[in-house]
N, C-alpha and C positions, 0 to 999 in steps of 0.2 A: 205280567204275562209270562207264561211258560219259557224257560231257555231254548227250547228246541224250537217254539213260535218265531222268538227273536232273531235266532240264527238263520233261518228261513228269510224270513224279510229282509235281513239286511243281506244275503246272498241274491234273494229277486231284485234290490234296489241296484244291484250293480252289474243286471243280465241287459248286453245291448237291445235298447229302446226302436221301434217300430212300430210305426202306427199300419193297423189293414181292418178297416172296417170289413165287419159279415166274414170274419177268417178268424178260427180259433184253433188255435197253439195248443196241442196235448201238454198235458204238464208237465212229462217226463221231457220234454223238448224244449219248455222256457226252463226246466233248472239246467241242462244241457247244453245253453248258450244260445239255441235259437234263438234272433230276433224277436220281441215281445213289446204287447201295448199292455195298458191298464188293467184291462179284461183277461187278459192271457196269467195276467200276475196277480189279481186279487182270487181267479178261480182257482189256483195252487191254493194261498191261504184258506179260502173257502173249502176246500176238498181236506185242510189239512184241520179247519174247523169243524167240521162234520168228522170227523177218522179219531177225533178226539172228545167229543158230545158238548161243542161250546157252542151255546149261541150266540149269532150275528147276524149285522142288517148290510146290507149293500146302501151307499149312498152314491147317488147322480149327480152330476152336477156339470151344469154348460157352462164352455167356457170359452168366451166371445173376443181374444188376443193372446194370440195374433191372429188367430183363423177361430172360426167356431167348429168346436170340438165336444161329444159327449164324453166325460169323465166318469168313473167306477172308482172306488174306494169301500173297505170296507170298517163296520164299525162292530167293536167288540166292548160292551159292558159300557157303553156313551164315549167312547176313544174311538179314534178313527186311526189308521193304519193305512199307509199309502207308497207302495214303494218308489213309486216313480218323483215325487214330490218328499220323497224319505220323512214324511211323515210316521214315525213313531210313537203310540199311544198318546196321540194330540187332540185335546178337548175341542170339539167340533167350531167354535166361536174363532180360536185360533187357525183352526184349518181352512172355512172362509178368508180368512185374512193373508193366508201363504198365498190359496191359489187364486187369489181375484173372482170368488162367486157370488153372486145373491140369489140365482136362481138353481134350488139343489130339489131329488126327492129320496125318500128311503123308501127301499123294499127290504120284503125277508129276501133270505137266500133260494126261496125256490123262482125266482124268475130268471134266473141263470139258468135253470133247467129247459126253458123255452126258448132261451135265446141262442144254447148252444145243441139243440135238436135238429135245429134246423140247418146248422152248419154241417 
């Protein structure tokens, strides 16, 4: 991946963590140090995937300990990139196996668009 992709993520993976459902973090405020969740930090990469003509898919995934939580991650060329889980360019098989899932789904990137309309 890109230097400039890498330098990014590993900058989101070390912005203090916050979880708020239905509340979305402009982007310019999770690189800023705003408090951020998942979604706050894959729609940076995602905006900085679209700024740059790369496709990718968002992948879901529930995650049932300690508490059940919806998870966002996103995947670029079947690697997944996760900054909260510092997942870096990690083949999907292994990335189940960091965060404890079985039950995941992918979407394209346009249902960010729905999710963050209404915010």
């Amino acid at each position: 991946m890109d230097q400039e992709f890498k330098s990014l993520f590993w900058t989101l993976s070390e912005k203090p963590y916050e979880a708020h459902w239905f509340n979305t973090i402009p982007s310019e405020d999770v690189l800023n140090g705003v408090p951020s969740d998942c979604s706050d930090r894959i729609w940076v990469l995602a905006d900085w995937c679209e700024t740059n003509n790369i496709s990718y898919e968002l992948v879901w995934s529930l995650i049932t300990t300690p508490h059940i939580s919806l998870h966002v991650a996103i995947m670029i060329e079947g690697y997944i990139y996760d900054p909260i889980f510092k997942a870096y360019e990690m083949p999907y098989a292994d990335y189940k196996r960091v965060i404890g899932v079985s039950i995941y789904l992918k979407t394209g990137g346009w249902i960010r668009r729905f999710i963050t309309w209404e915010s």
